[in-house]
C-alpha positions as CSV (number, residue, x, y, z in Angstrom):
1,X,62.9,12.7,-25.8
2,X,63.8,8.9,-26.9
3,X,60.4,8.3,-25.8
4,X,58.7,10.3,-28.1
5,X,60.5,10.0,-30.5
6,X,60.0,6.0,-30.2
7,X,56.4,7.1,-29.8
8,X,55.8,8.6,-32.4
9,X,57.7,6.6,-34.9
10,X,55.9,3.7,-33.8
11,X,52.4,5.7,-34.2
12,X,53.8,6.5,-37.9
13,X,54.3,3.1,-38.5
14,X,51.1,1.4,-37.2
15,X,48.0,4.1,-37.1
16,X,47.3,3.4,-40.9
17,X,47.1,-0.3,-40.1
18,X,44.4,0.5,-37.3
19,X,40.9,0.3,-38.8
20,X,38.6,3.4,-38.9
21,X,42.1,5.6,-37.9
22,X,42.1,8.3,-40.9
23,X,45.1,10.9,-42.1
24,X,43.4,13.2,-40.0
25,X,43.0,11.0,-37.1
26,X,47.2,11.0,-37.8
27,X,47.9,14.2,-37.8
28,X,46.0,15.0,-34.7
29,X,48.1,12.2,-33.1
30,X,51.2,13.1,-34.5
31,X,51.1,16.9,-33.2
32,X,50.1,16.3,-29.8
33,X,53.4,14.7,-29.1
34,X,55.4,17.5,-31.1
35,X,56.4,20.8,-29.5
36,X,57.7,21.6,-33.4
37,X,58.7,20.0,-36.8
38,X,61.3,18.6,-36.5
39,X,61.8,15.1,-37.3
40,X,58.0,15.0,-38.3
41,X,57.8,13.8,-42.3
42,X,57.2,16.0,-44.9
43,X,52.8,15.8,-45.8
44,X,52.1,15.9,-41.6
45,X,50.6,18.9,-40.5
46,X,51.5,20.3,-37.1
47,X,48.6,21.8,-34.8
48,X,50.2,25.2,-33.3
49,X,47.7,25.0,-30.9
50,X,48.2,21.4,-29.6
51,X,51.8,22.2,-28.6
52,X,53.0,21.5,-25.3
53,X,52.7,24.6,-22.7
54,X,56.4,23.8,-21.8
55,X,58.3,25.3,-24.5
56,X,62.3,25.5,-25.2
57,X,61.7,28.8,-26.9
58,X,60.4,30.3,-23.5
59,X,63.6,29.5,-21.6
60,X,67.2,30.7,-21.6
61,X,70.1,29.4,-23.6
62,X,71.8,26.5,-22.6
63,X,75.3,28.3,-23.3
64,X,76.2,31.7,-22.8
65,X,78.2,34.0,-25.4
66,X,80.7,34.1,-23.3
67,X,80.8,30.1,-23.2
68,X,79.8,30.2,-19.9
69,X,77.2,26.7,-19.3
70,X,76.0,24.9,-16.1
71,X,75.4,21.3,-15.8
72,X,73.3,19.8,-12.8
73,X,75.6,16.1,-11.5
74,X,74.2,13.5,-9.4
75,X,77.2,11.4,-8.1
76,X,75.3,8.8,-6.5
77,X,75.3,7.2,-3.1
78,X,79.5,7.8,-3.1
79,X,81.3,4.7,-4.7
80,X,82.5,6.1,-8.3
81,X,82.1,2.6,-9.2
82,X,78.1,3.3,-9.0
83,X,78.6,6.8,-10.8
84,X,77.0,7.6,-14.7
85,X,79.1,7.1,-17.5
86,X,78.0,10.7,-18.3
87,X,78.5,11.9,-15.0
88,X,82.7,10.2,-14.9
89,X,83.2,11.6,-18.0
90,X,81.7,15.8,-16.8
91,X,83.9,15.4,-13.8
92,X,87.4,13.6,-15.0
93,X,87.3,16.4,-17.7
94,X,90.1,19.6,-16.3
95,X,88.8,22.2,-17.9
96,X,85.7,22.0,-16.2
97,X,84.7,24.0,-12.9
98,X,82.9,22.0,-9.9
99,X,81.0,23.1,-7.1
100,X,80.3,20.2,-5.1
101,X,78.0,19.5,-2.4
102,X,79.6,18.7,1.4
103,X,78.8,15.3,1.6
104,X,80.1,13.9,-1.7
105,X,82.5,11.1,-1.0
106,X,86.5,11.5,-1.2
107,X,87.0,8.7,-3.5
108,X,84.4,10.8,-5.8
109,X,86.5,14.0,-5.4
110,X,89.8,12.6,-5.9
111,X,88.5,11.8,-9.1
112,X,88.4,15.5,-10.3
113,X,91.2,16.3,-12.8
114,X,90.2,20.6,-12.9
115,X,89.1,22.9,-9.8
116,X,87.0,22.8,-7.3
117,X,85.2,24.1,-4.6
118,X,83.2,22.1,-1.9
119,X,80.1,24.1,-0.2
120,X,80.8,24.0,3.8
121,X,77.0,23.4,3.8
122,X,76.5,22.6,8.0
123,X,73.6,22.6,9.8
124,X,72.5,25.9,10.8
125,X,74.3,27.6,7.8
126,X,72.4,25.8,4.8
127,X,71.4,28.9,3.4
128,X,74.3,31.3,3.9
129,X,76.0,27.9,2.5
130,X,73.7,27.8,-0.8
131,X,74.1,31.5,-1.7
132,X,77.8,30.9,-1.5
133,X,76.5,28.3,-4.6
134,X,75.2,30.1,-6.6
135,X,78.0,33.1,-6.2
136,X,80.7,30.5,-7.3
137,X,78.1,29.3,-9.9
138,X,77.6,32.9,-11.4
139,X,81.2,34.3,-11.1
140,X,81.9,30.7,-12.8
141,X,79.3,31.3,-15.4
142,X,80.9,35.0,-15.9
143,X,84.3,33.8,-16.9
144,X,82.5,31.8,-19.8
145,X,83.4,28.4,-17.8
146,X,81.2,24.8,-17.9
147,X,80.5,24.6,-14.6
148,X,79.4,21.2,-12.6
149,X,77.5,21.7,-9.8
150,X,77.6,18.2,-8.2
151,X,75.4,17.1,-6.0
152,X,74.9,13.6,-3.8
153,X,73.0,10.6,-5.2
154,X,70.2,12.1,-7.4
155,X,70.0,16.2,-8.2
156,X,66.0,16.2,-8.3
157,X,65.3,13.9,-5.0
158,X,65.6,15.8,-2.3
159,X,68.7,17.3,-3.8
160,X,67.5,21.4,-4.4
161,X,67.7,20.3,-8.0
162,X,64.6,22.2,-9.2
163,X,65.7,25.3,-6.9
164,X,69.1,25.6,-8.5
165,X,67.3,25.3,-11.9
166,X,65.2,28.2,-11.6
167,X,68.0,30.2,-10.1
168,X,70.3,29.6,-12.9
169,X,67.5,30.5,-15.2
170,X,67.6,34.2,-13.3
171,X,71.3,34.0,-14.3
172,X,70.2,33.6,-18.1
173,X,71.2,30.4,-18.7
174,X,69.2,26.6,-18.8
175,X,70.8,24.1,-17.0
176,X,71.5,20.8,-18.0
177,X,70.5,17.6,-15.5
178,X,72.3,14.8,-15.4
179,X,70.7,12.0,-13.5
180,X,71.9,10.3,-10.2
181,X,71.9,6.8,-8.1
182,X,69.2,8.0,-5.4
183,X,70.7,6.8,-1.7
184,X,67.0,6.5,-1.7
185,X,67.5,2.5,-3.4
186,X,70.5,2.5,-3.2
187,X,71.5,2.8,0.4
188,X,68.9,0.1,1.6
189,X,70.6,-2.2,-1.4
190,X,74.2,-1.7,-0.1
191,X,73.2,-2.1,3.0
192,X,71.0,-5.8,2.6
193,X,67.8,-4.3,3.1
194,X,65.1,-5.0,0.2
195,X,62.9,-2.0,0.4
196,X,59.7,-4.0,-0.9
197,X,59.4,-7.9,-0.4
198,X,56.2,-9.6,-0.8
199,X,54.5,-10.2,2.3
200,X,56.5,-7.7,4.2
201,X,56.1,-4.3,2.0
202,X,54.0,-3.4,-1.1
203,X,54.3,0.2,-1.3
204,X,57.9,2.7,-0.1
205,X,57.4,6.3,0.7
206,X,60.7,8.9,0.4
207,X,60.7,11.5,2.9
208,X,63.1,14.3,4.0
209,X,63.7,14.8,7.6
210,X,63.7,18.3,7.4
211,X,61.3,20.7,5.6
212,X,61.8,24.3,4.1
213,X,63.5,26.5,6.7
214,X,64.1,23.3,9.2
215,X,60.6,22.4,9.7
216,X,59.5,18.9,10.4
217,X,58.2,17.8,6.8
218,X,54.1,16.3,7.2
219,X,54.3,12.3,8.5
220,X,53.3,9.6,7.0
221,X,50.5,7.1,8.7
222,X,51.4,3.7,9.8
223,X,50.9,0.5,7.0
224,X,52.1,-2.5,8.3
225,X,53.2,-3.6,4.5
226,X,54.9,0.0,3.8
227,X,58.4,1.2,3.8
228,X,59.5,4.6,4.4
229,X,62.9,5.9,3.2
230,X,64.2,9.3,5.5
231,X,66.7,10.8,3.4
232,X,68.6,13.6,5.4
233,X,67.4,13.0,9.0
234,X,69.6,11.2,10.9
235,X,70.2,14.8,13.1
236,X,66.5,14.7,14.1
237,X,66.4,10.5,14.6
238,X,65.2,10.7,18.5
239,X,62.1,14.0,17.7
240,X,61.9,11.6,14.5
241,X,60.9,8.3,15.8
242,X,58.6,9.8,18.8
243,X,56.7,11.6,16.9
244,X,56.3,8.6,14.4
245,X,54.9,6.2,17.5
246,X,52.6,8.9,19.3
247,X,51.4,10.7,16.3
248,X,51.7,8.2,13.2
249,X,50.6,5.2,15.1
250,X,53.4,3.4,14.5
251,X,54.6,0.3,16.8
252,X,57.5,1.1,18.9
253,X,58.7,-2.8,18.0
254,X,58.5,-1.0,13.9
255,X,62.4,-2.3,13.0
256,X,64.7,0.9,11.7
257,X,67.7,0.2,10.1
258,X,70.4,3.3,9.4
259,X,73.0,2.8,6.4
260,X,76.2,5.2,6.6
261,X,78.4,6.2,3.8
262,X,76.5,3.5,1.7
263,X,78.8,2.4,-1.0
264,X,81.9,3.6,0.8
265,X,85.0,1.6,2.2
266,X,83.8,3.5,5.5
267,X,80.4,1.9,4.9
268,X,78.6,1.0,8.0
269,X,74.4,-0.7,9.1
270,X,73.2,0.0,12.4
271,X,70.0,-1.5,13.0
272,X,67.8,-1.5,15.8
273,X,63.1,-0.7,16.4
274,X,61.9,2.7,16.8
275,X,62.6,2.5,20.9
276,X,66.1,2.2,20.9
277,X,67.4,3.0,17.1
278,X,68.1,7.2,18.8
279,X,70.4,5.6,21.2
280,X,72.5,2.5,19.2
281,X,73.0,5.9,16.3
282,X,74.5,7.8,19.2
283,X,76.6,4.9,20.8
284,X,77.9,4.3,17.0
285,X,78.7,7.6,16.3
286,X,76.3,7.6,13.2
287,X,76.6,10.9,11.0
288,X,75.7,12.1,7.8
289,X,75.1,10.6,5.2
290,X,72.9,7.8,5.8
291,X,69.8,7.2,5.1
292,X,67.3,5.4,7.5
293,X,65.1,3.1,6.6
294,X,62.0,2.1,8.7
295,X,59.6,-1.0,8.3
296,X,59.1,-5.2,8.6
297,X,61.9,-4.9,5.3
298,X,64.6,-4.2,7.3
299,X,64.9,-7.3,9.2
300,X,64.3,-9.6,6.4
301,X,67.9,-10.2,5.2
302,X,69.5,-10.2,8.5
303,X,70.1,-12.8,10.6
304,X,68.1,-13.5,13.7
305,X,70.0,-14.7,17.5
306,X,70.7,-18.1,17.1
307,X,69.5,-18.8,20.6
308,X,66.5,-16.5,21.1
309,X,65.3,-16.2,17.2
310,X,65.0,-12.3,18.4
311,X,66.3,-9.6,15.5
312,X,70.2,-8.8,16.3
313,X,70.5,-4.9,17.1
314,X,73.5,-3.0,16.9
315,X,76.2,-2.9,14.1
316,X,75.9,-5.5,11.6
317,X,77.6,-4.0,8.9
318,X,81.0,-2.5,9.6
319,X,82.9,-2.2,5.5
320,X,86.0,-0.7,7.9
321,X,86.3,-3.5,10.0
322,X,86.2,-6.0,6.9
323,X,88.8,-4.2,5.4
324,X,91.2,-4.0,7.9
């Protein structure tokens, strides 16, 4: 919305400057960035028929009579130092209800001031977990409450964002987004990988590990100067990384590097190639979250063996051990 309106204050201020560019010309312009009138001045015309197919009148209030309202949280990768202002504020407020994802970090929750529930949300129950959601959400939503439904790192990547939308819109009400730090940048960041660098990447792909109903999402074709970002699919690393090298064509040198609880004092890098990454995750214990990054990026920032030059695998990153 700041956009437009930036746009289309500008476009007030400079069309009648432009040569040839009539009061017609304007109003043309004018209405095909405004779904109504407001904030257009008084002499502009609006074309009904130029509005935008997406419409506020054709969706649900935002607040219920009862009071009841729903707002969509991203809490980032897990330090609350790397949380919104917007998002600190929703959840340090007490009167508010949360539902919060599994795998938000402790230091996030014990920032809650009000209640809260946590969804149990374990593989192999994901959707027995989700419908548990939303019956918190609407019971919430009955007893007039604001509730926060907050989610890890970003609501709309990779987060059911869009799902929960639309289901809340069954419930009569419009949801409210408030954005999130994606693990997606984040994660390589905290964890000293760059996730383009010239010469090494020029393009970075996000992927889920797992697809509707647990399938194996569609893979992406090897580029030597590409980086691909695997949100959520450190339980499938091994089937991952195979089917990467015999049906991607990838290199089974390709460097992988695997950042848990990024942003967290538990924060920990494994690194290793696409041979033996499946076995340092299970010598380290790796879990969710991390996110696993794979391409020529990941070894860029690290150090290399002093003796052989060779890429050091293993854990190179151990925020625990530092901080003990």
């Amino acid at each position: 919305s700041v956009i437009l309106a930036l746009t289309l204050t500008l476009s007030m201020a400079f069309v009648p400057c432009l040569p040839g560019f009539s009061s017609r010309n304007r109003e043309s312009y004018v209405a095909a960035f405004a779904d109504d009138n407001s904030g257009v001045p008084s002499g502009i015309k609006i074309d009904k028929s130029n509005k935008s197919n997406v419409s506020k009148s054709n969706l649900p209030p935002s607040t219920l009579p009862n009071g009841g309202r729903i707002t969509l949280v991203g809490s980032g990768p897990g330090d609350p130092d790397l949380l919104t202002v917007a998002a600190y504020k929703i959840i340090t407020d007490p009167d508010v209800l949360i539902i919060s994802d599994r795998l938000v970090s402790k230091e996030i929750l014990d920032l809650i001031q009000g209640e809260y529930k946590i969804a149990r949300k374990l593989p192999g129950c994901a959707e027995a977990a989700q419908e548990e959601i939303y019956r918190w959400c609407k019971e919430g939503l009955d007893a007039g409450k604001h509730v926060i439904r907050l989610k890890i790192g970003d609501p709309f990547v990779f987060g059911r964002g869009g799902e929960e939308i639309l289901k809340f819109r069954e419930h009569g009400v419009e949801a409210k987004v408030v954005p999130g730090v994606s693990a997606a940048f984040s994660a390589p960041l905290l964890g000293s990988i760059p996730v383009t660098h010239r010469g090494k990447s020029n393009q970075v792909v996000m992927c889920t590990g797992y697809g509707r109903n647990g399938t194996s999402p569609d893979l992406i074709q090897y580029h030597k100067e590409q980086t691909i970002v695997f949100l959520m699919a450190v339980g499938r690393l091994r089937e991952l990384c195979e089917r990467l090298i015999n049906m991607a064509g990838y290199p089974s040198k390709t460097p992988v590097g695997i950042i848990q609880n990024a942003g967290c004092p538990n924060q920990r890098t494994v690194v290793g190639n696409m041979e033996n990454i499946a076995d340092l995750a299970e010598e380290y214990q790796v879990k969710a979250p991390s996110t696993i990054v794979v391409g020529e990026v990941v070894n860029v920032l690290l150090e290399s063996d002093s003796e052989t030059g060779e890429p050091v695998y293993g854990l190179i990153q151990n925020m625990t051990a530092q901080a003990l």
